[in-house]
PyMOL Python script that loads the backbone (N, CA, C, O; Angstrom):
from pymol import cmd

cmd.read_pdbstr("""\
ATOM      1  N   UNK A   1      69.214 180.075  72.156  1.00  0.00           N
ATOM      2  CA  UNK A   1      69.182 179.022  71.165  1.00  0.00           C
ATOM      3  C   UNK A   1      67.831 178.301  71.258  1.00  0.00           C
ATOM      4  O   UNK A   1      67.239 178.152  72.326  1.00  0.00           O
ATOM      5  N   UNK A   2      67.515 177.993  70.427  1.00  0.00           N
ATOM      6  CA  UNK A   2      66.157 177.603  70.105  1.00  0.00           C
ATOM      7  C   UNK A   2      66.304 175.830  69.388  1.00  0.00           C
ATOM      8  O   UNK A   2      67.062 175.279  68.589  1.00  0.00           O
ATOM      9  N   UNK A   3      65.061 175.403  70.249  1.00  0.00           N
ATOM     10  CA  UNK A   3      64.799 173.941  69.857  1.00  0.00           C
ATOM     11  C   UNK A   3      64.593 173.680  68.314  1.00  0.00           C
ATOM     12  O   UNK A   3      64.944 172.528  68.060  1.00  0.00           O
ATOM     13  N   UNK A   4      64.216 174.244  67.376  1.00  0.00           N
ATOM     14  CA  UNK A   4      64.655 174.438  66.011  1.00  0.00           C
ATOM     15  C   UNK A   4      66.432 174.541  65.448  1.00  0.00           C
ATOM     16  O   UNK A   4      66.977 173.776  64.652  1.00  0.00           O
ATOM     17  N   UNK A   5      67.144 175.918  66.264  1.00  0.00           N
ATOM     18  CA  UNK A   5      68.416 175.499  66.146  1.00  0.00           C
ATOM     19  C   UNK A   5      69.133 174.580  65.982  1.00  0.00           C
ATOM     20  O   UNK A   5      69.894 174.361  65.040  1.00  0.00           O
ATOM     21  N   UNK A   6      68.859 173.762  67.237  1.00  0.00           N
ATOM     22  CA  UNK A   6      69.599 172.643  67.725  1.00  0.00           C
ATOM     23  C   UNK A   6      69.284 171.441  66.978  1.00  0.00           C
ATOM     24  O   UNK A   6      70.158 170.586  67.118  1.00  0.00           O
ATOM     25  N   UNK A   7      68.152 171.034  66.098  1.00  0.00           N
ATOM     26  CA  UNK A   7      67.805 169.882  65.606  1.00  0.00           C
ATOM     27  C   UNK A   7      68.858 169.363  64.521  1.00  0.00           C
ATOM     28  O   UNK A   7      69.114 168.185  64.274  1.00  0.00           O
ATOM     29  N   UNK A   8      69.296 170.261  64.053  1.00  0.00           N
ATOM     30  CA  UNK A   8      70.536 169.631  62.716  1.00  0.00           C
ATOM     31  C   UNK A   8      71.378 168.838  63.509  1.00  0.00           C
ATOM     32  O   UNK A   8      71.677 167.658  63.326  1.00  0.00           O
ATOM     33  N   UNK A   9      71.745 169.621  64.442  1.00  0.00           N
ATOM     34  CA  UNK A   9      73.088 169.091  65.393  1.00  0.00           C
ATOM     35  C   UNK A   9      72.318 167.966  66.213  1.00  0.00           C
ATOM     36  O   UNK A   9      72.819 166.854  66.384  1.00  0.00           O
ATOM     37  N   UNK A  10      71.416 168.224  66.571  1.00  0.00           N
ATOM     38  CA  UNK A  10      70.946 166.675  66.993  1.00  0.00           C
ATOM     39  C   UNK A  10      70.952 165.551  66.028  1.00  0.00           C
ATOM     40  O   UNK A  10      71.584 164.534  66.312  1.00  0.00           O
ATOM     41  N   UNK A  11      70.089 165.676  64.542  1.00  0.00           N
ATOM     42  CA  UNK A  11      69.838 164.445  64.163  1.00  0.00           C
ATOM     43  C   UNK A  11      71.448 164.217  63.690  1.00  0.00           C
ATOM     44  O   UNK A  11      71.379 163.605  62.625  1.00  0.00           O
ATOM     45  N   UNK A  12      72.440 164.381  63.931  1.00  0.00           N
ATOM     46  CA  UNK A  12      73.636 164.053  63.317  1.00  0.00           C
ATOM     47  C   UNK A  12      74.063 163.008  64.061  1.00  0.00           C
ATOM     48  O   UNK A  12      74.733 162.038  63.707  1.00  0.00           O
ATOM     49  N   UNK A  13      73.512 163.352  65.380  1.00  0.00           N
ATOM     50  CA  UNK A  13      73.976 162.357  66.572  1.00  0.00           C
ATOM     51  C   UNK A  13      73.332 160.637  66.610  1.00  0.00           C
ATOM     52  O   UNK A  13      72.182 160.248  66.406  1.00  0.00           O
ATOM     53  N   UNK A  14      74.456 159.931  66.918  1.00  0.00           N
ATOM     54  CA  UNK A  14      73.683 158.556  66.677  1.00  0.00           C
ATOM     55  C   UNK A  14      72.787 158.204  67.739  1.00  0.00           C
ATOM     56  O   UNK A  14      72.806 158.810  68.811  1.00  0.00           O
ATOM     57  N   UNK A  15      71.804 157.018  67.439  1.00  0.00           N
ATOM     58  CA  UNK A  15      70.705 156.864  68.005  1.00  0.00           C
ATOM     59  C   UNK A  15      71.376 157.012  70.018  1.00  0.00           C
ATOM     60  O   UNK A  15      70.836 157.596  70.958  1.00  0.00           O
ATOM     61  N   UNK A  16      72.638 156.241  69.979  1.00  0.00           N
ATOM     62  CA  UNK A  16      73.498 156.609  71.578  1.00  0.00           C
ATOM     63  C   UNK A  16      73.709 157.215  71.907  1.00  0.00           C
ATOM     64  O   UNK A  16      74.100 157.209  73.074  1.00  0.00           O
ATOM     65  N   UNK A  17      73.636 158.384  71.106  1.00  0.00           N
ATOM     66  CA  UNK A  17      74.405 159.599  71.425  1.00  0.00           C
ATOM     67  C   UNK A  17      72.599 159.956  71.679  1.00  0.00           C
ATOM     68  O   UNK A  17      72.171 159.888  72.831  1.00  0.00           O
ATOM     69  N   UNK A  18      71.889 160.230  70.824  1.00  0.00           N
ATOM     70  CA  UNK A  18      70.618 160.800  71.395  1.00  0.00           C
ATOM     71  C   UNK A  18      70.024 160.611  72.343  1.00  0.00           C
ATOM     72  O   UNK A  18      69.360 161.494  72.887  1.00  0.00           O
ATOM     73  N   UNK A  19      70.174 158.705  73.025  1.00  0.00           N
ATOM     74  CA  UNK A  19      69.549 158.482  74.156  1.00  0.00           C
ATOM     75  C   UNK A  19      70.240 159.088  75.658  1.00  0.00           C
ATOM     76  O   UNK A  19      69.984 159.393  76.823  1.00  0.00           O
ATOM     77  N   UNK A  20      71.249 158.997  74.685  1.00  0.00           N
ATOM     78  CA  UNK A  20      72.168 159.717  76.112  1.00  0.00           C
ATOM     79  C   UNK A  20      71.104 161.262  76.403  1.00  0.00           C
ATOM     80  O   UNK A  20      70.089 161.317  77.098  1.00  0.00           O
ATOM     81  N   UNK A  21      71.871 162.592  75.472  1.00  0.00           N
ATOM     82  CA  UNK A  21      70.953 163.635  75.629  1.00  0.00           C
ATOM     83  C   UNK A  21      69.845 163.640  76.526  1.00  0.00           C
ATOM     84  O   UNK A  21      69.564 164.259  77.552  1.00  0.00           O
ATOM     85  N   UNK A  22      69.190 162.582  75.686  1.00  0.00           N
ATOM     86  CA  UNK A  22      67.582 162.686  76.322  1.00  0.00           C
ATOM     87  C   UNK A  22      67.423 162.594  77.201  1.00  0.00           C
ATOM     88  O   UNK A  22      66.497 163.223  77.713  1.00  0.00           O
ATOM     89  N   UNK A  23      68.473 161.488  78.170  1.00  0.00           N
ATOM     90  CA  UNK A  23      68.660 161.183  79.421  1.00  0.00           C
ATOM     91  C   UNK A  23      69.089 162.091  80.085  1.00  0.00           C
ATOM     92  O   UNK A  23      68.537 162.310  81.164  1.00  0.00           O
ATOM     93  N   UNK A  24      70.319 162.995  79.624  1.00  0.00           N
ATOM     94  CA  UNK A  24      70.851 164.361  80.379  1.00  0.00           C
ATOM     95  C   UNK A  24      69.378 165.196  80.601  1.00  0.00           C
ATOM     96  O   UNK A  24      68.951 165.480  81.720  1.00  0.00           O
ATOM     97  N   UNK A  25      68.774 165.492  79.492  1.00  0.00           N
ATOM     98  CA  UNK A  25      67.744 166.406  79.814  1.00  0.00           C
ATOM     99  C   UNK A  25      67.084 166.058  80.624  1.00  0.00           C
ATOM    100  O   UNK A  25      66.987 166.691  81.675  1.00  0.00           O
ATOM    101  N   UNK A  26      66.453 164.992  80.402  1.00  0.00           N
ATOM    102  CA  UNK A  26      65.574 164.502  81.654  1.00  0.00           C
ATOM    103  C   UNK A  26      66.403 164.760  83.484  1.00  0.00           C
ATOM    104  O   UNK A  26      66.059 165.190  84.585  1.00  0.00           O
ATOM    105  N   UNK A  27      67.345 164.306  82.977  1.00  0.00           N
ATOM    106  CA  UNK A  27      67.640 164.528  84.481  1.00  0.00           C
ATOM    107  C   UNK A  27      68.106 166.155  84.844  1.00  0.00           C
ATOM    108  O   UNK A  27      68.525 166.373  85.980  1.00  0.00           O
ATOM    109  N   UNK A  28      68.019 167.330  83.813  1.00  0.00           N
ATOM    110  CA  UNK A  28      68.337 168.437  84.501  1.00  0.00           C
ATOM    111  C   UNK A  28      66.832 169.103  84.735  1.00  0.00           C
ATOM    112  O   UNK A  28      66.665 170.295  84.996  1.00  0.00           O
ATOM    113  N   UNK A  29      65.876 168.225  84.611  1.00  0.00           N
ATOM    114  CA  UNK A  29      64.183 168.886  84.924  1.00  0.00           C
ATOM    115  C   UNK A  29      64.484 168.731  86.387  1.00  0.00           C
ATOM    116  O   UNK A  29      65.132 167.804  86.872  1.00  0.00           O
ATOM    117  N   UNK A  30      63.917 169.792  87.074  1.00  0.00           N
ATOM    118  CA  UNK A  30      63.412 170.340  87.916  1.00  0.00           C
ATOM    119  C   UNK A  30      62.454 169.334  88.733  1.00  0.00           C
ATOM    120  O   UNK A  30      61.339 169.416  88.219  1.00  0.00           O
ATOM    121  N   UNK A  31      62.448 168.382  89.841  1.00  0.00           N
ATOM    122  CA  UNK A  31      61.736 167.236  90.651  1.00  0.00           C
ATOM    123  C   UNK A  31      60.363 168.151  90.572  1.00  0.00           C
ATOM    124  O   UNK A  31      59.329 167.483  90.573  1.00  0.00           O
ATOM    125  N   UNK A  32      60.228 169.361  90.514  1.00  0.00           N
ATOM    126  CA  UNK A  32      59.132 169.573  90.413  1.00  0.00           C
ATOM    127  C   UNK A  32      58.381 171.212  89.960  1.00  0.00           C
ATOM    128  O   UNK A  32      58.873 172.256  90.389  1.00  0.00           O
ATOM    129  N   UNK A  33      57.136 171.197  89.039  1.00  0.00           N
ATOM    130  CA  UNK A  33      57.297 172.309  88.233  1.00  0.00           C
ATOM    131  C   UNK A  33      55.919 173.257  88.615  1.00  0.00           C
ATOM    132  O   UNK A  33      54.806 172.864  88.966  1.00  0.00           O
ATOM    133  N   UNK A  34      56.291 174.302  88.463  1.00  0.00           N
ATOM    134  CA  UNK A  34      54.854 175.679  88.679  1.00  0.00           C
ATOM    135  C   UNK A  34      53.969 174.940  87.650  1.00  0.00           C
ATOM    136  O   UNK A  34      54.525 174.347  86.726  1.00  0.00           O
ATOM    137  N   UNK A  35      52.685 174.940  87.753  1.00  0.00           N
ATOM    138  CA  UNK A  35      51.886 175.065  87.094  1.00  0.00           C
ATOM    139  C   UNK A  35      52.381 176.004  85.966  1.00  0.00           C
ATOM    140  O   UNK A  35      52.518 175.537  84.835  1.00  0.00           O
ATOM    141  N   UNK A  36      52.616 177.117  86.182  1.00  0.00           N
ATOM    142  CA  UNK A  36      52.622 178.144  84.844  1.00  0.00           C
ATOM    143  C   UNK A  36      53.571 177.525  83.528  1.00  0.00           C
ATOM    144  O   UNK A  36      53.616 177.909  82.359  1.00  0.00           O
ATOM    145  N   UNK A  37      54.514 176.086  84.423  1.00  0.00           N
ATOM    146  CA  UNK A  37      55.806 175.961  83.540  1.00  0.00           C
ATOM    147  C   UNK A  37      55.090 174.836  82.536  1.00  0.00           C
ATOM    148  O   UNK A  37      55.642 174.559  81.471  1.00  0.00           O
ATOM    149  N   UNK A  38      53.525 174.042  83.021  1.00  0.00           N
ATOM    150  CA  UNK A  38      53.064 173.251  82.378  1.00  0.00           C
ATOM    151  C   UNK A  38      52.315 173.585  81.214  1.00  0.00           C
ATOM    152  O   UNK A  38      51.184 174.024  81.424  1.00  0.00           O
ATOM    153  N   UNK A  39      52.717 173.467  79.956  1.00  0.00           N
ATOM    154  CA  UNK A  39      52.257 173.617  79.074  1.00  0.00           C
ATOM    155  C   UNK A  39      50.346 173.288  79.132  1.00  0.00           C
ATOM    156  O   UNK A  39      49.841 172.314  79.691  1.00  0.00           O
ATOM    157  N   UNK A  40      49.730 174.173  78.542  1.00  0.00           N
ATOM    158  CA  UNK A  40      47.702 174.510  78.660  1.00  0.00           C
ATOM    159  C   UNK A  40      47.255 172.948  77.733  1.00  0.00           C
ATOM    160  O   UNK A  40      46.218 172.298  77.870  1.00  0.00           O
ATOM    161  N   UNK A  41      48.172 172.722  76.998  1.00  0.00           N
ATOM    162  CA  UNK A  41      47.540 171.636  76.019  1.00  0.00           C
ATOM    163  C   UNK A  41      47.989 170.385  76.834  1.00  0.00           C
ATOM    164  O   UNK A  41      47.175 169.465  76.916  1.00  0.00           O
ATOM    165  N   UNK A  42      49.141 170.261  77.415  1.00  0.00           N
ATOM    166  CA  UNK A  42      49.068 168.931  78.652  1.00  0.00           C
ATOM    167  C   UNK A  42      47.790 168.992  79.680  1.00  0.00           C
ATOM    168  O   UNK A  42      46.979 168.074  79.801  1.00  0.00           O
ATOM    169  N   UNK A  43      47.762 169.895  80.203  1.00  0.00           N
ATOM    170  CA  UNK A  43      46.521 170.425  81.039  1.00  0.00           C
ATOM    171  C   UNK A  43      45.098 169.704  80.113  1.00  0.00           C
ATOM    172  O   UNK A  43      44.383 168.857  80.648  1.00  0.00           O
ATOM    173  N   UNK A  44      44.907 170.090  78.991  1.00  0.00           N
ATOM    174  CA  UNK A  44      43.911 169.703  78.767  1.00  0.00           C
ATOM    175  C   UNK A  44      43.766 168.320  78.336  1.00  0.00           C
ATOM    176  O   UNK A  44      42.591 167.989  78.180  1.00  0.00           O
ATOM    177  N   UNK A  45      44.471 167.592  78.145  1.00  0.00           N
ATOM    178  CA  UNK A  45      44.929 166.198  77.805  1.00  0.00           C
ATOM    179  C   UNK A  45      44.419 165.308  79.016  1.00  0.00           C
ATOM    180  O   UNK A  45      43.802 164.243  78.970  1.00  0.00           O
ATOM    181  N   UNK A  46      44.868 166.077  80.166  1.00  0.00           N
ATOM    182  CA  UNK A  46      45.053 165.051  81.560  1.00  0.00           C
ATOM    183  C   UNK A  46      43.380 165.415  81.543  1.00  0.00           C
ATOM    184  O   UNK A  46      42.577 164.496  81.386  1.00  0.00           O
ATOM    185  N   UNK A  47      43.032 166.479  81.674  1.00  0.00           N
ATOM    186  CA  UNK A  47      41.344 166.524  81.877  1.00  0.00           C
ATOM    187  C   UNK A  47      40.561 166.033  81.067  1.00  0.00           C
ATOM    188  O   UNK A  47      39.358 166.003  81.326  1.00  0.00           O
ATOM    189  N   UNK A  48      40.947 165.650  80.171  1.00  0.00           N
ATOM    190  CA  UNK A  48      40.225 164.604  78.697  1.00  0.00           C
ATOM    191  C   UNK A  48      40.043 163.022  79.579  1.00  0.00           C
ATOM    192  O   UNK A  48      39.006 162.387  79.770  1.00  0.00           O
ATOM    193  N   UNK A  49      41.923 162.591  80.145  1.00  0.00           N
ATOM    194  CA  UNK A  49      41.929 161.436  80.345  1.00  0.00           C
ATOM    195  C   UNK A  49      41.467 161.059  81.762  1.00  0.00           C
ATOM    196  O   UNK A  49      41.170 159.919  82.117  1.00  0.00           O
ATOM    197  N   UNK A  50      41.444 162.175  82.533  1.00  0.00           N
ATOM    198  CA  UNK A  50      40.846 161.690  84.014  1.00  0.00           C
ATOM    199  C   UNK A  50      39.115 161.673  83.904  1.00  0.00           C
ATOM    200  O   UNK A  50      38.341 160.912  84.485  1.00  0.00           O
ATOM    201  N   UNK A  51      38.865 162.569  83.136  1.00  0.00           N
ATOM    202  CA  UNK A  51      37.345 162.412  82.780  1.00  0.00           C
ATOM    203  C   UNK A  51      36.766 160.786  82.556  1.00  0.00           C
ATOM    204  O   UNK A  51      35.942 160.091  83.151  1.00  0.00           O
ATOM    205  N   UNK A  52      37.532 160.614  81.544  1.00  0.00           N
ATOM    206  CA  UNK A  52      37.782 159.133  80.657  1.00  0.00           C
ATOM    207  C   UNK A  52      37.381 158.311  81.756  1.00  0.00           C
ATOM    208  O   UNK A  52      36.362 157.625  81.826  1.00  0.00           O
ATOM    209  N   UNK A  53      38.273 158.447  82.594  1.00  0.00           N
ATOM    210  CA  UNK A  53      38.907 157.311  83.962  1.00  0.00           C
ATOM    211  C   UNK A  53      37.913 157.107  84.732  1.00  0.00           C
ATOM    212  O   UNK A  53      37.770 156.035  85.319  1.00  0.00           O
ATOM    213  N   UNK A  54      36.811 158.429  84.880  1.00  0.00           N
ATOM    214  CA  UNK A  54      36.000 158.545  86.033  1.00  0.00           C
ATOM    215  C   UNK A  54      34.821 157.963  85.105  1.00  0.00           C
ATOM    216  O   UNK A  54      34.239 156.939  85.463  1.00  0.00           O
ATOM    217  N   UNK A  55      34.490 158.582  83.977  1.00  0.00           N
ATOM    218  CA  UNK A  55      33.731 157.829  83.669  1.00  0.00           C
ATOM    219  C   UNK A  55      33.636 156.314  83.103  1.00  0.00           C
ATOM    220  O   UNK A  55      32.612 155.782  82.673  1.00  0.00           O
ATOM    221  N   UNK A  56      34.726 155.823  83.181  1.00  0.00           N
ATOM    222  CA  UNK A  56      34.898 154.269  82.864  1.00  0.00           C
ATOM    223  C   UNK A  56      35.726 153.462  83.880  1.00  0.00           C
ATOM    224  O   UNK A  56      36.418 152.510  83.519  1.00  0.00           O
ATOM    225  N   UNK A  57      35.660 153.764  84.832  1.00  0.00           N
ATOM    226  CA  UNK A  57      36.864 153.597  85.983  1.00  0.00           C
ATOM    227  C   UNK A  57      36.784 151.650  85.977  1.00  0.00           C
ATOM    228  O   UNK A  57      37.134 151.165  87.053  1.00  0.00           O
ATOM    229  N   UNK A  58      36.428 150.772  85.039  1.00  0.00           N
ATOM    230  CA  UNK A  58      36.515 149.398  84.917  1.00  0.00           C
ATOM    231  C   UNK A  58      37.440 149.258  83.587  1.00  0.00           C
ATOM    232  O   UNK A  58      38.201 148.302  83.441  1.00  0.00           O
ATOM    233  N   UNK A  59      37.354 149.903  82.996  1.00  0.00           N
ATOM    234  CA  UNK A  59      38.561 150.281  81.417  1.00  0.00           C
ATOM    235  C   UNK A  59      39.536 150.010  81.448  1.00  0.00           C
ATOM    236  O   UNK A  59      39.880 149.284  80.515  1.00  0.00           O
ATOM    237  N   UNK A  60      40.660 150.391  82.520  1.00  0.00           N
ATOM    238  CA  UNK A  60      41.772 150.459  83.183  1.00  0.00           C
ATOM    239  C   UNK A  60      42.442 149.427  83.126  1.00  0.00           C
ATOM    240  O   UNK A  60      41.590 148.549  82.988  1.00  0.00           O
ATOM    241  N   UNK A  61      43.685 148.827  83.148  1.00  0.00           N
ATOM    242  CA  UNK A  61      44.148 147.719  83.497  1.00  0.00           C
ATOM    243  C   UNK A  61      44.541 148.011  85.180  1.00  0.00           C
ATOM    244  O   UNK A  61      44.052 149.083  85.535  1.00  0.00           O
ATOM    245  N   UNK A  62      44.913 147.669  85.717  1.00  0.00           N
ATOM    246  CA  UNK A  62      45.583 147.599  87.570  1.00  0.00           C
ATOM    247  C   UNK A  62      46.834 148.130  86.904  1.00  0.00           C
ATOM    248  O   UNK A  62      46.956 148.316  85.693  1.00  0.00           O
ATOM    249  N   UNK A  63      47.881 148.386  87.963  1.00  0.00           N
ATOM    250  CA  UNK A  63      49.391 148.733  87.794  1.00  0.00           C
ATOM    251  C   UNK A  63      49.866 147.510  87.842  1.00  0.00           C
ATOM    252  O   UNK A  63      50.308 147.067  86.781  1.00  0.00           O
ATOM    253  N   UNK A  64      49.893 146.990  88.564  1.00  0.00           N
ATOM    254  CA  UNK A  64      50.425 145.850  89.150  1.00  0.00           C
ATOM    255  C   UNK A  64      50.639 144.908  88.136  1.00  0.00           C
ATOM    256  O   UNK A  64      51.754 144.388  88.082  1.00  0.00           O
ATOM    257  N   UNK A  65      49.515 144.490  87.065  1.00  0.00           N
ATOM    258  CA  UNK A  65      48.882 143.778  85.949  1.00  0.00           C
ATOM    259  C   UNK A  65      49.892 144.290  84.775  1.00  0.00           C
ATOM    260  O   UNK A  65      50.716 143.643  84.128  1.00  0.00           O
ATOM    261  N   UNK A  66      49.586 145.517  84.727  1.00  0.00           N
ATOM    262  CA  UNK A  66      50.485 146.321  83.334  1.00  0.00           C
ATOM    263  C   UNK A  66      52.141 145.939  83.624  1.00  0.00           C
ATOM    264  O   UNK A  66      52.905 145.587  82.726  1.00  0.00           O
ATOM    265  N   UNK A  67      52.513 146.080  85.014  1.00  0.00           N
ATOM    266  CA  UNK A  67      54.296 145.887  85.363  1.00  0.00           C
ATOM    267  C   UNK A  67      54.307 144.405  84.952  1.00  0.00           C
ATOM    268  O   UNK A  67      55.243 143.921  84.315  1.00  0.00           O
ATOM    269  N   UNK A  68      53.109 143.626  85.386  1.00  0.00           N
ATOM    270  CA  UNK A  68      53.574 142.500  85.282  1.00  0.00           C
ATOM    271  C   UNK A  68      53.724 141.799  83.495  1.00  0.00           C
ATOM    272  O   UNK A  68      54.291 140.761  83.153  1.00  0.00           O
ATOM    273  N   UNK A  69      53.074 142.698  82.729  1.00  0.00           N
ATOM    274  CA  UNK A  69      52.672 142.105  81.531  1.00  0.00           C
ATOM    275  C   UNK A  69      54.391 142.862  80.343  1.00  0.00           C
ATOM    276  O   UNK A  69      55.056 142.612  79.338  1.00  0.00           O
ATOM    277  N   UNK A  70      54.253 143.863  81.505  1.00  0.00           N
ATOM    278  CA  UNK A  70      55.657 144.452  80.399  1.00  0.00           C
ATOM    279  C   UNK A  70      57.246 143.286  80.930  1.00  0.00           C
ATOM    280  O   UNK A  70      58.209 143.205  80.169  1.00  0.00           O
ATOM    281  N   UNK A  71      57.215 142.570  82.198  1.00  0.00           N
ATOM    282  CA  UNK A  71      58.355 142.086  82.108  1.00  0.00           C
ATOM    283  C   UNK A  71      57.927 140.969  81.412  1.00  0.00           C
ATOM    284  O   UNK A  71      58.917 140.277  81.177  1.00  0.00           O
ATOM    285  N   UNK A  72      56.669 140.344  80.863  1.00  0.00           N
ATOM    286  CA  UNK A  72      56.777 139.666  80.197  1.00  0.00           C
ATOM    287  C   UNK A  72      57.332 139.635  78.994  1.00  0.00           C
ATOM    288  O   UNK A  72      57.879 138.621  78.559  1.00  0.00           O
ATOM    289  N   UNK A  73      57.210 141.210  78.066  1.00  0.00           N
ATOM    290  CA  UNK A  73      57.755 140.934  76.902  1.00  0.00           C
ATOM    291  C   UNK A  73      59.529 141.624  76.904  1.00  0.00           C
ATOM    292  O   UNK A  73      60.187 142.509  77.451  1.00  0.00           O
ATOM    293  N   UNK A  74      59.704 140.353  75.743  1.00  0.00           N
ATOM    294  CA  UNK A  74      60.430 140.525  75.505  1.00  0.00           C
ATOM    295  C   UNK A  74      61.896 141.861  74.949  1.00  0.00           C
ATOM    296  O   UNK A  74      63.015 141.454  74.634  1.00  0.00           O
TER     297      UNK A  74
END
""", "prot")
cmd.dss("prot")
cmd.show_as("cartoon", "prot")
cmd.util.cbc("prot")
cmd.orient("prot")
């Protein structure tokens, strides 16, 4: 069955019913994956954005800063 298949029968499902899913899926991934299982266009994404990073490594917000700014909103 194919991720095309399945989309009718998904969008039928309410927005709860989808978050659920999404949540099942997520949790039947694998803690951790082969390289081969990582899609070439994620690969090239992360080497776009670590490039980015190295060459602007002041750009960034901290972690710490970003956690703190998301419990701010609402």
């Amino acid at each position: 069955m194919t991720v095309e298949n399945l989309m009718p029968s998904v969008q039928q499902l309410s927005v709860a019913e989808r978050l659920e899913l999404i949540e099942r899926i997520w949790d039947s991934l694998p803690e951790s994956l082969e390289p081969s299982d990582v899609p070439d266009w994620h690969i090239d994404i992360l080497k776009k954005r670590l490039a980015a990073a190295e060459a602007n490594p002041g750009d960034g917000t901290p972690l710490e800063e970003f956690i703190e700014e998301l419990r701010k909103t609402p």
